[in-house]
Phi, psi and omega in degrees: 000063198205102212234318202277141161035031221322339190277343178306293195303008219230340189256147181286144189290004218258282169346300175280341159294342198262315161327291170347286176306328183297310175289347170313297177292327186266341160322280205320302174294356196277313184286018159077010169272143166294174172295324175321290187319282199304326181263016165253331172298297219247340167115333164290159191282168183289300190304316165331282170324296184317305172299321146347272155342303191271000182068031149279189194276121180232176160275164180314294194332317184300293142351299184302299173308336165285327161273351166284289174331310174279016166088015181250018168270337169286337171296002158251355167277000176294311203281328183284353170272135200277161156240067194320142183275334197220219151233011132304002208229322170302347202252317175273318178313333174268354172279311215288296187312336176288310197280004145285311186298327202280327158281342195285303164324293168322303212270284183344000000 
């Protein structure tokens, strides 16, 4: 199930937080927004952004929320969907998705 990139494998994650962030910075200018703007937008704090930017430790939430603002959350909830390759791998992603709904149920 490994559709990415090659240069993705190739990179450490300290590296790949810091890319992220970097593409991050060039979203946010392709729309003419501060950091101000993009953390007023997305609901996150300015230090939040910053850290982002800079590939540092943000929480998941944040992320999110910073890429729904800049108009890139479904493609990342798109890229967060599996695709199975075989068709083990197709047989536990459908278990795992019945025993989620089965719990989901449970809760209700």
């Amino acid at each position: 199930m490994n559709s990415l990139h090659p240069i993705f494998e190739l990179m450490d994650l300290p590296d790949l937080a810091e890319d992220i962030g970097r593409n991050i910075r060039l979203l946010r200018a392709a729309k003419a927004w501060r950091q101000e703007d993009l953390s007023r937008a997305s609901g996150a704090s300015l230090q939040a952004i910053k850290n982002l930017e800079g590939g540092g430790n943000v929480e998941l939430i944040t992320f999110l929320r910073v890429t729904k603002a800049l108009g890139i959350g479904r493609a990342m909830w798109e890229a967060c969907k599996p695709v199975p390759e075989t068709l083990d791998e197709l047989e536990r992603v459908e278990h795992a998705r019945s025993e989620s709904a089965r719990v989901r149920r449970r809760r209700g």
